[in-house]
C-alpha positions as CSV (number, residue, x, y, z in Angstrom):
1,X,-17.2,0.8,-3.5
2,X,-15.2,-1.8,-1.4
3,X,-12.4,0.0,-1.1
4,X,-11.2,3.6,-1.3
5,X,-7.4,4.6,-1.8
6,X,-5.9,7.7,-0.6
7,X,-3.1,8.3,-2.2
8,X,-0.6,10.8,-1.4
9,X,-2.0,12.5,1.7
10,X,0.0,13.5,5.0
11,X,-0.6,12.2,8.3
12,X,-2.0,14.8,9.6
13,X,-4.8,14.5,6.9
14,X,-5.6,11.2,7.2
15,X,-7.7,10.8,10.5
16,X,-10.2,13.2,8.8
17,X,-10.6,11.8,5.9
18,X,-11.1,8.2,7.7
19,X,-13.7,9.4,9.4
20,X,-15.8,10.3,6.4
21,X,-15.1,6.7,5.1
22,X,-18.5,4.7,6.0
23,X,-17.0,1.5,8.4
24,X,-17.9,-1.1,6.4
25,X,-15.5,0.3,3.1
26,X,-11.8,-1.0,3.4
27,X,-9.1,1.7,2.9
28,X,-5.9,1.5,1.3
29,X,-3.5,4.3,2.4
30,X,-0.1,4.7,-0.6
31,X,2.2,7.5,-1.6
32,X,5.3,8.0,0.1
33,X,4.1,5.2,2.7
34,X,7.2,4.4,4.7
35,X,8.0,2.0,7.7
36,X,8.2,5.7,10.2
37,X,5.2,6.7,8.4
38,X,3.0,3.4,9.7
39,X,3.9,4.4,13.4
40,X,1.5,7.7,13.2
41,X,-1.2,5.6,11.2
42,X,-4.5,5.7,13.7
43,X,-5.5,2.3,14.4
44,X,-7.9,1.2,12.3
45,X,-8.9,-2.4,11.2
46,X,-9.8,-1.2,7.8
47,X,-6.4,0.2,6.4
48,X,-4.2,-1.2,4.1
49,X,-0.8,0.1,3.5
50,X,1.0,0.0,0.1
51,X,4.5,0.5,0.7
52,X,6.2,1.3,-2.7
53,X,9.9,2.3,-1.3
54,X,10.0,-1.1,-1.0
55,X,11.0,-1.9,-5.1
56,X,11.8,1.3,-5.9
57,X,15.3,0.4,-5.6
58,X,15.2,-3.4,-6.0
59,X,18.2,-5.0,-7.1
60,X,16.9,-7.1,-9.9
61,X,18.4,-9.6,-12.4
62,X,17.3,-10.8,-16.1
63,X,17.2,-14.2,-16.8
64,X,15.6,-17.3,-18.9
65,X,14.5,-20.5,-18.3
66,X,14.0,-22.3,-21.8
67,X,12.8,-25.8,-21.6
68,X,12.5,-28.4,-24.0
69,X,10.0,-31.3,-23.2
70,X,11.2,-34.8,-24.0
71,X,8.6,-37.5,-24.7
């Protein structure tokens, strides 16, 4: 594997489980990942963060472009 996601653990778990990871695998840390959350991250070259909150309540809107091409 290249990389390993761990979804969904605490922050107390995580240093552990890092540690089992073999250095030269990237890791991807989700799940309830929050901006206070990433201060208690170890450091760690390898992590990713997926931070979901951040569309979970997205203000979105619906629209069309329709184009017609004129020779």
């Amino acid at each position: 594997a290249d990389i390993i996601m761990l979804d969904n653990f605490t922050d107390a778990e995580l240093p552990a489980l890092l540690k089992e990871i073999p250095e030269t695998i990237l890791v991807e840390i989700s799940g309830g990942m929050t901006p206070e959350r990433l201060e208690n991250l170890p450091p760690d070259p390898r992590l990713f963060v997926s931070l979901g909150f951040l569309t979970h309540h997205a203000v979105w809107a619906d629209f069309a472009m329709d184009l017609t091409l004129r020779k």
